[in-house]
DOSE-787134 format. One record per residue (C-alpha): x, y, z. Coordinates in steps of 0.5 Angstrom, whole numbers, padded with zeros to 4 digits, always signed. Each point is the difference from the previous one (the first is absolute). Last residue first. Example, Ala and Ser with C-alpha at 12.3 -4.5 7.8 and 13.67 -1.06 7.14 Angstrom:
2
+0027-0002+0014;-0002-0007+0002;
END
This chain:
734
+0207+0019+0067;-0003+0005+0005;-0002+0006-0003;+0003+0007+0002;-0005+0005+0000;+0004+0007+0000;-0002+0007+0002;+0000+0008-0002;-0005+0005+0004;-0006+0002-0003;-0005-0004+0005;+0000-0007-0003;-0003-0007+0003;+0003-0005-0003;-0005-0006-0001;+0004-0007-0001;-0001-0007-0005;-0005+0004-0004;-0007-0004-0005;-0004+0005+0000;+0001+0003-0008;-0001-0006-0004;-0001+0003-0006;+0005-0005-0004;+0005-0003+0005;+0001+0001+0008;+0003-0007+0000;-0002-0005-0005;+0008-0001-0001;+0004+0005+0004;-0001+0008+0003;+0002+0002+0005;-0006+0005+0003;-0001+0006+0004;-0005+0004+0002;+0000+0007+0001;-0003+0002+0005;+0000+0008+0000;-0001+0007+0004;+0002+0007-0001;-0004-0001-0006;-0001+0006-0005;-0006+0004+0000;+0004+0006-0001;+0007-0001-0003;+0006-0002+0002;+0007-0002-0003;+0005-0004+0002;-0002-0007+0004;+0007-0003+0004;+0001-0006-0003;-0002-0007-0001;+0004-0005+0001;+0000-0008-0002;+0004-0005+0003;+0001-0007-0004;+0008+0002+0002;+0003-0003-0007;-0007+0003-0003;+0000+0008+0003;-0006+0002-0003;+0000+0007+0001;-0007+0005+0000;-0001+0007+0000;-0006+0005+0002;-0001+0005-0004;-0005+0005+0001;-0004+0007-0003;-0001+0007+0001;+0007+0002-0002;-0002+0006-0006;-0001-0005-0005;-0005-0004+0004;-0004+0006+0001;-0003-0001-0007;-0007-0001+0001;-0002-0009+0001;+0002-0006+0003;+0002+0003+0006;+0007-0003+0000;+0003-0007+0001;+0006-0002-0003;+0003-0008+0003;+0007+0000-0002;+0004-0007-0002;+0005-0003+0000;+0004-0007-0001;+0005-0005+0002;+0000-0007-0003;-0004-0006+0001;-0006+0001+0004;-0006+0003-0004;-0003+0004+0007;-0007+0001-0001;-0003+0007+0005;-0007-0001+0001;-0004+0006+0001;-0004+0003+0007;+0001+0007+0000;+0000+0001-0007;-0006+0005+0000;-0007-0003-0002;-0004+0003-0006;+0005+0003-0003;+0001-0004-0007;-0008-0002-0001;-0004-0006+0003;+0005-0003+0005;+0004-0006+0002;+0007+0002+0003;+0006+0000-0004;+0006-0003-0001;+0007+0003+0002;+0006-0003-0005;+0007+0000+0003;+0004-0004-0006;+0007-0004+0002;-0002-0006-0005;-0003+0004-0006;-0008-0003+0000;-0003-0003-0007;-0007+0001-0003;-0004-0004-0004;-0006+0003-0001;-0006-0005+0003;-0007+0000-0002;+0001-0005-0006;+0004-0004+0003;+0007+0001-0002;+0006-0006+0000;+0006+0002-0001;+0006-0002-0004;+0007+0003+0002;+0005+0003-0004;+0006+0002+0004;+0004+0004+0004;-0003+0000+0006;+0000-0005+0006;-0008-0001+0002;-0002+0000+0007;-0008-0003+0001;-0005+0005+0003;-0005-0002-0002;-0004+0005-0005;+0005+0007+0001;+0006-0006-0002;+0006+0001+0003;+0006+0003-0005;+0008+0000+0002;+0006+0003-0005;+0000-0001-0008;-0006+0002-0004;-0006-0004+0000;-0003-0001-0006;-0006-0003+0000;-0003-0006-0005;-0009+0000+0000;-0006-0003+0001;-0006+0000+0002;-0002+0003-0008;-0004+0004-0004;+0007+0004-0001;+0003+0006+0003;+0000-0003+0008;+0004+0007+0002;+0007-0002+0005;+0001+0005+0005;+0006+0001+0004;-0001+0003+0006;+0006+0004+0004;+0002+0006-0004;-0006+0003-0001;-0004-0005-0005;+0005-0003-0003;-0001-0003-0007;-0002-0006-0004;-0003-0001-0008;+0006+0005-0003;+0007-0005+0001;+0005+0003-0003;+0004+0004+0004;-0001-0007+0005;+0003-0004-0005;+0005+0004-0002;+0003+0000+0008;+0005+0006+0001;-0006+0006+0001;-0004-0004+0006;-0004+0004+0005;-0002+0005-0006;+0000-0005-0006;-0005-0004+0004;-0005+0006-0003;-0003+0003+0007;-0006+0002+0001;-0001+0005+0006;+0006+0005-0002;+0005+0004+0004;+0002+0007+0000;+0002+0001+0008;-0005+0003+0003;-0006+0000-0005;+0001-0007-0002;+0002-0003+0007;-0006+0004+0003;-0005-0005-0005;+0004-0006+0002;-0001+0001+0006;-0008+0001-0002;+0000-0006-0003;+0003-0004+0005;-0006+0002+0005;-0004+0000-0006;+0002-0008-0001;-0006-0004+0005;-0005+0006-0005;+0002-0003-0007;+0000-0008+0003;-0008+0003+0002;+0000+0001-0008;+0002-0006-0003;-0003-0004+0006;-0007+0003-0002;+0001-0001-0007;+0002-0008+0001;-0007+0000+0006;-0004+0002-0007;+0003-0004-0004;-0001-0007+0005;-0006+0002+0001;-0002+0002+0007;-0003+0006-0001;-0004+0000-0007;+0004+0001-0007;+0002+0004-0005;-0005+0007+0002;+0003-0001+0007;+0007+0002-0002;-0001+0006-0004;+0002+0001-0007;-0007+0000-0004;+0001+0000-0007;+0001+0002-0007;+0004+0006+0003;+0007-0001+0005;+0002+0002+0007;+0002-0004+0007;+0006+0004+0003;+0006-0001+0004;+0004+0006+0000;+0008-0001-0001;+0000-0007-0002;+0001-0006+0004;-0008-0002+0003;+0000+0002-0009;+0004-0007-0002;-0006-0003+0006;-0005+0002-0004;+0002-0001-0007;+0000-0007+0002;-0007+0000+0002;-0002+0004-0006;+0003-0004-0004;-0004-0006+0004;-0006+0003-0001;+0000+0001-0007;+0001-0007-0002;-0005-0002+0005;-0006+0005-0004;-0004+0003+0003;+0004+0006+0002;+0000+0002-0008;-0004-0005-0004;+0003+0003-0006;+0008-0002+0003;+0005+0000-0006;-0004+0007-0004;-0003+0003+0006;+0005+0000+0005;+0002+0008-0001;+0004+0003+0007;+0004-0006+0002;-0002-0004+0006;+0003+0004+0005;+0001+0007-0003;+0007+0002+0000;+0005+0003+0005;+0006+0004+0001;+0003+0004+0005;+0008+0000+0000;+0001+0005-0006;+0008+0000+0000;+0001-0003-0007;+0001-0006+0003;-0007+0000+0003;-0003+0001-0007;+0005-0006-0003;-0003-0005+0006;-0008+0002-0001;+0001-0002-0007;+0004-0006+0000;-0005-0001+0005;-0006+0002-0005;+0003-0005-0005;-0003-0006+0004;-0007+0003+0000;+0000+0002-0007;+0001-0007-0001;-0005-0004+0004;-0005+0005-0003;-0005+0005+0003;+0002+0006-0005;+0003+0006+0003;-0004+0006+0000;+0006+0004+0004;+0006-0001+0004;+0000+0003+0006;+0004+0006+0003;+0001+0003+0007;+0000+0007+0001;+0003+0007+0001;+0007-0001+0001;+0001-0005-0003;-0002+0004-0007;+0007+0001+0000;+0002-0003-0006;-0007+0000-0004;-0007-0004+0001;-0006-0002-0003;-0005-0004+0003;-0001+0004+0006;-0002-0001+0008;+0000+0005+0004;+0000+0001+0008;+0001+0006+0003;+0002+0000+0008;-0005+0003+0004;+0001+0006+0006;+0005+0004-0005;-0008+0002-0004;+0001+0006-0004;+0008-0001-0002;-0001-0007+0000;-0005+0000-0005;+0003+0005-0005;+0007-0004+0000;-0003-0007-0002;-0005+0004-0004;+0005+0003-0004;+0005-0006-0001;-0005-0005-0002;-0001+0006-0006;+0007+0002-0001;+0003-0007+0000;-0005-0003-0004;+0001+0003-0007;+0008-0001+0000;-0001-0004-0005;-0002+0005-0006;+0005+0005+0003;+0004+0002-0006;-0007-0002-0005;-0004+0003+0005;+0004+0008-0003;+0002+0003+0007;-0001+0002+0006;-0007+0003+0000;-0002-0005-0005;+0001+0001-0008;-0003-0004-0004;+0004-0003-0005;-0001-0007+0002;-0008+0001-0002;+0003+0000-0008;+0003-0007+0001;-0007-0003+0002;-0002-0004+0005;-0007-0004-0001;+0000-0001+0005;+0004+0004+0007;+0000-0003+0006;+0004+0004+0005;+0004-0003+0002;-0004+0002+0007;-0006-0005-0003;-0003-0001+0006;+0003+0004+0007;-0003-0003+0005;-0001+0004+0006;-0001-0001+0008;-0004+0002+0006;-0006+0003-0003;-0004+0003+0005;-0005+0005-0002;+0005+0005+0000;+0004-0005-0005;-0004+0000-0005;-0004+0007-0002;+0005+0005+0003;+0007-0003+0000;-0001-0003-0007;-0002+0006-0003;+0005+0003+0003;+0005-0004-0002;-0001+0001-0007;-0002+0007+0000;+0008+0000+0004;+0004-0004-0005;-0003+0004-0005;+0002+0006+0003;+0007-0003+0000;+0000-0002-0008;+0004-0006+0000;-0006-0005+0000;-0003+0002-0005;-0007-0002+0000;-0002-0006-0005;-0006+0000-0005;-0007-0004+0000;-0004+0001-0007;-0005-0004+0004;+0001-0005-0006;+0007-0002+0002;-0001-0002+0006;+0006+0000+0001;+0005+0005-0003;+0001+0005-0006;+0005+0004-0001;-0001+0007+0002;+0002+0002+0006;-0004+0004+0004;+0004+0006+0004;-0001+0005-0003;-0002+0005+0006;-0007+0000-0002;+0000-0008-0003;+0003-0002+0008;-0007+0004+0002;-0005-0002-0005;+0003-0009+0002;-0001+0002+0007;-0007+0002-0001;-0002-0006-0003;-0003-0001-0008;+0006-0001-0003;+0001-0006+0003;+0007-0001+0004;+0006-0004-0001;+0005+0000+0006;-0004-0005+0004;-0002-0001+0007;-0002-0007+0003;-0002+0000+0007;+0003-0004+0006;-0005-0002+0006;+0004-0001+0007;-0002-0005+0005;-0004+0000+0007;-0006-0001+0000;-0002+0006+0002;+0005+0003-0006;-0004-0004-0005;-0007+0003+0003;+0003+0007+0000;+0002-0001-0007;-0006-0001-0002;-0003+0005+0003;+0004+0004-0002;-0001-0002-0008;-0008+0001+0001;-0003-0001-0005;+0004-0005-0004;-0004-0003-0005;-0003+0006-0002;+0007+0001-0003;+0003+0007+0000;+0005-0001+0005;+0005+0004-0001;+0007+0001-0003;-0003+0001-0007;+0003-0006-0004;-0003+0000-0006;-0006+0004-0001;-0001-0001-0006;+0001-0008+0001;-0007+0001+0003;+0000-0006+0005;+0000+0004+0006;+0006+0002+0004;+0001-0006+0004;+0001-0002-0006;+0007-0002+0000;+0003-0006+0007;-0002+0001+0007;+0005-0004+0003;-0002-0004+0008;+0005+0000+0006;+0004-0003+0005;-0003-0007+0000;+0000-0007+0005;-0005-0005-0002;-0004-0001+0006;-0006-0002-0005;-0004+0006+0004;+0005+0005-0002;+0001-0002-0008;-0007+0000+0001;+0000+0008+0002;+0006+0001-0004;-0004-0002-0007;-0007+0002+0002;+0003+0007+0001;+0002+0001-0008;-0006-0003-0001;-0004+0004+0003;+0003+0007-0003;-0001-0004-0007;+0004-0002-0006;+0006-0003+0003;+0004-0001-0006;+0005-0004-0002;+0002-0002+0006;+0002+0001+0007;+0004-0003+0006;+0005+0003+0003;+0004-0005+0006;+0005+0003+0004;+0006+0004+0000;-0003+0006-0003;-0004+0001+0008;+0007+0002+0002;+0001+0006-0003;+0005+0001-0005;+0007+0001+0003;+0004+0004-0005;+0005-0002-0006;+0006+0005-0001;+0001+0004-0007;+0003+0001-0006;+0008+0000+0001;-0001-0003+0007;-0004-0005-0002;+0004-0002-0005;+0006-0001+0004;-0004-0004+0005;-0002-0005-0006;+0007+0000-0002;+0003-0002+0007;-0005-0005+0001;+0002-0004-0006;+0007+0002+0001;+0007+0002-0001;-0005+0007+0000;+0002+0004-0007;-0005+0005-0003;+0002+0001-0007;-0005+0007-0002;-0002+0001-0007;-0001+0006-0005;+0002+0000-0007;-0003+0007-0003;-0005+0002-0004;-0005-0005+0001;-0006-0003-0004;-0002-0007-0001;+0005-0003+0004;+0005-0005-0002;+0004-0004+0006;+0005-0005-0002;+0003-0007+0003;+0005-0003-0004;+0002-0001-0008;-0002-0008+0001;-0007+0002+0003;-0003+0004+0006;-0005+0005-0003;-0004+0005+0004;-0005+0005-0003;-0003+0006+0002;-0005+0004+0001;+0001+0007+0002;+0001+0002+0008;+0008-0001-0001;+0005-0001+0005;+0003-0007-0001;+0001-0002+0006;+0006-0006+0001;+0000-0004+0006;+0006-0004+0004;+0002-0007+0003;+0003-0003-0005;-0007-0004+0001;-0003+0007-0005;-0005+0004+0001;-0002+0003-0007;-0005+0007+0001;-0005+0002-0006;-0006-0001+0004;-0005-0001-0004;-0007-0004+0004;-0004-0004-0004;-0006-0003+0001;-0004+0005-0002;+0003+0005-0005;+0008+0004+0003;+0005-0002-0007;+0007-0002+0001;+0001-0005-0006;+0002-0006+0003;+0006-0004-0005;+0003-0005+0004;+0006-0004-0001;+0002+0000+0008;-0006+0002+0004;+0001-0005+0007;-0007+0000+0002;-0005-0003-0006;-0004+0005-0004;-0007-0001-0001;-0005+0006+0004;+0007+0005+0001;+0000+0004+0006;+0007+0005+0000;+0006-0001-0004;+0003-0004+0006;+0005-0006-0001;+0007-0001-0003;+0003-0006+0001;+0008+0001-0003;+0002-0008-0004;+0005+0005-0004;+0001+0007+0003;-0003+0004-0003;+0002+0005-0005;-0006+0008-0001;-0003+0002-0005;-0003+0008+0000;-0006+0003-0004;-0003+0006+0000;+0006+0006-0001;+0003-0005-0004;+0008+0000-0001;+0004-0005-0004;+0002-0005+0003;+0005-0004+0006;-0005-0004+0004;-0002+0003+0008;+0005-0004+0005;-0003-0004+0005;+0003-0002+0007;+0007-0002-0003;+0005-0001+0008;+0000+0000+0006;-0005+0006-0001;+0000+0004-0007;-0005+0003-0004;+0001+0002-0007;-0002+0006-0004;+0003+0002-0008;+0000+0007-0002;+0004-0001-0007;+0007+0000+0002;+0000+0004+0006;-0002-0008+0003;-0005+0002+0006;+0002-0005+0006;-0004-0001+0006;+0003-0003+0006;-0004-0003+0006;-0003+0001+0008;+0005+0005+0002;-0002+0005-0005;+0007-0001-0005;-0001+0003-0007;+0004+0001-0005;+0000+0003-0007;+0004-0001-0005;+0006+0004-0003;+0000+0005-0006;-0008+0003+0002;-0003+0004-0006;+0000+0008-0001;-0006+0003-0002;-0005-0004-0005;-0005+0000+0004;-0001-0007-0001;-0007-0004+0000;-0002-0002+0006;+0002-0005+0006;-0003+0000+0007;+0002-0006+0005;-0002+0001+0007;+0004-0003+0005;-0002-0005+0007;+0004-0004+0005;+0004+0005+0003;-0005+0005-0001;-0004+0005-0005;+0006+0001-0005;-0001+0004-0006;+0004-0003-0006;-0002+0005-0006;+0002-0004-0006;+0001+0005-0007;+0000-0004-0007;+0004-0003-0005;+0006+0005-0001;+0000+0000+0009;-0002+0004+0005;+0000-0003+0007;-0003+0005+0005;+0000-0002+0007;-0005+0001+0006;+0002-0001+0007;-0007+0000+0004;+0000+0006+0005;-0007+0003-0001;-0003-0008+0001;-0006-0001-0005;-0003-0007+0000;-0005-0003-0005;-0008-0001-0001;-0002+0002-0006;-0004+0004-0004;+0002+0008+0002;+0004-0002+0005;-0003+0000+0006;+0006-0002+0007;+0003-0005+0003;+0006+0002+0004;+0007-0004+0000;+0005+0002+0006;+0007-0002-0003;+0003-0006+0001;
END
């Protein structure tokens, strides 16, 4: 394979590589550009033709990893591996609009974060359009075992019916997309990622529990919210200021200071936060009031856009993300007025950018790169890019974190997603896994939504007091605890735990357990977290990735794996009951332990404060101590299950947390076997370093079994192990 290089191109993410073979094909119909990336990946361009001399014979290429065939007839593109992989429709050429033949009974997934389409996306009609609650990515990630990107910034729409599969674009002036081969879920995924960028590590923090609401109004409320979230003993990482903090005059919309009398002193309030061991995020937009300083300087290097956004009786208007000055004064302003005060993350609102009404005329506006109606979708890109690198260039001893609404392929580099103003219904809820699922499989392996659904005033008017309510939120809760980003968000009512019922109740101590199950699992998530980066892997999983030839499993789209070893089965219904599908092989159950033989439709029963979740049999799972906020203990002293049953691996991730020194080495690995013949376990020698590092440890290790170290009991233990770095087995007696 050739060596990939992620570079900028104008408006996407892609890869560049100096030596690629690229081919001309010209035909009577159109001229067919085959540029090949890798083995595994190709480029496919087709134009009108030239009218020079066409091709006698077709063409073929052979990467490696697969076959591609142009027909000399009519410029016709098929792919081959072990046989028909897809194959584009014989047709008149269009420079907008492509259709492609499936195979019958072939899953397709992806497409980016859809609020209400089921998971498996054949005979769908989506149009790709970034707005509030919908994430376009024109991407199809396919069970055979490959993806399709159509490259192309304007909205699109996709089609799957009796004529095939077809991409349709608003404006191109070419046919664009890469075939990106993997045999598998996984390889696709890292062959995504190294076509549009790799995953870091965010800090450690980001992993706990994130509470906000729809908005904190005050600098004394936002500190009454994490200094009683401390007293409560409810474990905690950080606090969102939501909009406003600006003031409340929509001329001035999103000054990027705080000019709200209510806040009078920002760094003090971030001082406090900080004291108290959390994090405070801030909410920033792309929209800005006439009436602010930022606004004048994007307007005197015309980089205002003109149509117009929320609130639309400030006379709001979005920047031009494209246009590099631009980038910098919004970056700048950021920097001097928010986050040299303290701010510790971002939250990038409306980042489609929200637009209404949109008129056509708006599309035509020329940005920096291009006409917006080309570059519609890729709005987000640009702007979380440009803060991402613009942070991690003035501060390299802190590692940026941003949350936005809005995303395009290669956005996974920068940030995580969430999925918008859901509404607080049962039904929302269920589609939100199908959703988060489709967005993972399209590459983009951090997702979350607001637990309890954003609106919640049309189905729940009494809010946090009313009981139907509570247990949405509640099941929501403990959906999020196996999400990207746990956090509490959402208008109409308060969010926090202690304003739905009292310590000692049964919802409150429901909620607690939820997030202190979050917290048990950070060792595990932060493992996961280094296989996504290093090996271009992803945290919810689609069954389909683990099980491509069990239809059942492809099509299942209430239940998912959360890394590779936990599977997570969301209560979706007003209900203490649900049916579980376990895949074939071995499963023990978190809660008690029980063994379960797989391949099968089983009925569960689920109190209302616990998730039904499963354990693959051979799963290494370190649990976690304790604690009021992620780094508040070191894991010196962690329980180590063991789901006998099957060999298994895993490998515990540690860093400092925090800063970018891990991607020069500063980081350790320390790899656990579990050989189930032999009952032994061996823990290998340590790899890595980095300052504060543990050069002595416990483990304490468990085996686990009916009633035995279940649920968040993290101290039962049949041996303690010492460790020093050096290699050693643990040999269970029988």
């Amino acid at each position: 394979m050739k060596k990939l290089v992620v570079v900028a191109a104008s408006a996407l993410m892609i890869v560049s590589c100096a030596d690629r073979n690229v081919y001309e094909v010209r035909t009577g119909i159109c001229d067919v550009r085959v540029s090949e990336i890798s083995a595994s990946i190709v480029r496919i361009e087709k134009t009108a033709p030239s009218g020079r001399s066409t091709a006698k014979d077709d063409f073929v290429l052979e990467t490696g990893r697969m076959k591609v065939c142009v027909s000399a007839a009519d410029g016709t593109v098929s792919f081959f591996r072990d046989g028909a992989l897809l194959a584009e429709k014989p047709g008149p050429f269009s420079r907008q609009s492509q259709t492609f033949v499936l195979e019958d009974g072939e899953a397709l997934y992806g497409l980016g974060q859809h609020r209400d389409r089921p998971l498996n996306l054949r005979g769908q009609s989506i149009l790709l359009k970034n707005e509030n609650m919908e994430i376009a990515i024109p991407l199809v990630h396919s069970a055979k075992g490959y993806a399709l990107y159509w490259h192309n910034g304007s909205i699109t729409r996709f089609e799957d019916g009796p004529d095939g599969m077809s991409f349709s674009s608003d404006v191109s002036d070419r046919i664009d997309y890469y075939l990106i081969e993997g045999g598998c879920a996984d390889d696709v995924i890292a062959g995504i990622r190294k076509l549009t960028g790799e995953v870091p590590m965010f800090p450690l923090w980001t992993y706990g529990f994130n509470q906000s609401r729809e908005r904190y109004t005050s600098q004394d409320e936002l500190l009454g919210v994490v200094r009683k979230y401390r007293e409560l003993g409810v474990p905690l990482d950080g606090i969102v200021q939501d909009w406003q903090y600006w003031g409340e005059d929509n001329h001035k919309w999103n000054a990027l200071k705080f000019d709200n009398p209510r806040y009078p002193d920002p760094k003090a309030m971030f001082d406090e936060v900080h004291a108290l061991n959390a994090h405070c995020m801030i909410s920033v937009w792309p929209s800005f009031g006439p009436e602010t300083d930022v606004y004048r300087e994007f307007e005197s290097i015309g980089a205002i856009m003109p149509h117009s956004t929320y609130p639309q009786n400030g006379d709001t208007r979005n920047y031009d993300p494209w246009n590099a000055e631009a980038r910098d004064i919004y970056w700048r302003h950021m920097r001097d007025d928010i986050y040299a005060l303290g701010a510790d993350a971002w939250w990038l609102d409306a980042s489609e950018p929200e637009i209404g009404p949109e008129r056509d005329e708006d599309l035509d506006w020329v940005t920096a790169e291009g006409p917006f109606r080309s570059l519609r979708n890729l709005y987000p890109l640009p702007s979380v890019k440009g803060v991402y690198e613009a942070q991690k260039a003035f501060d390299p001893s802190r590692r940026p974190f941003i949350l936005t609404r809005s995303a395009a392929l290669g956005i996974q580099s920068y940030a995580h997603c969430w999925s918008g103003d859901v509404e607080s219904d049962w039904k929302v809820l269920a589609y939100q896994i199908p959703a988060a699922l489709n967005l993972s499989l399209c590459g983009l392996p951090y997702w979350n939504s607001d637990i309890g659904g954003f609106f919640s005033w049309r189905l729940f008017p009494g809010g946090n007091a009313d009981p139907g309510f509570a247990d949405l939120y509640l099941r929501w809760m403990q959906f999020a605890v196996f999400t990207g980003m746990m956090r509490s968000h959402g208008t109409n009512t308060p969010r926090e735990i202690y304003n739905f019922s009292d310590p000692g109740t049964f919802n409150f101590e429901a909620q607690k357990k939820a997030i202190t199950l979050r917290y048990r699992l950070l060792p595990y998530i932060y493992g996961t977290a280094w296989n996504i980066h290093s090996n271009g892997g992803s945290l919810m999983r689609a069954l389909m990735m683990d099980w491509p030839s069990d239809s059942t499993a492809c099509n299942r789209q209430d239940e998912f794996m959360f890394g590779d070893k936990l599977l997570v089965a969301p209560v979706v219904t007003p209900s203490t009951f649900r049916m579980v599908y376990l895949p074939e092989g071995r499963w023990m159950s978190f809660w008690s332990g029980e063994t379960l033989e797989g391949g099968a439709t089983i009925p569960v029963h689920a109190p209302m404060d616990m998730i039904p979740l499963f354990v693959k049999a051979g799963t290494v799972l370190p649990v976690g101590p304790e604690v009021q906020f992620a780094s508040e203990k070191a894991w010196d002293d962690i329980q180590i299950r063991i789901y006998p049953g099957c060999d298994g691996d895993f490998c515990l991730y540690e860093d400092e947390g925090e800063g970018n020194a891990y991607l020069d080495g500063a980081r350790s690995l320390i790899r656990f076997h579990w050989s189930d013949p032999d009952r032994t376990l061996s823990v290998s020698g340590r790899e890595g370093a980095f300052p504060g590092m543990l050069a002595e440890r416990s483990f304490r290790l468990v085996l686990v079994g009916p009633d035995k170290a279940v649920g968040l009991d993290n101290a039962v233990c049949d041996a303690v192990i010492r460790y020093d770095g050096t290699p050693l087995q643990y040999r269970f007696e029988e």
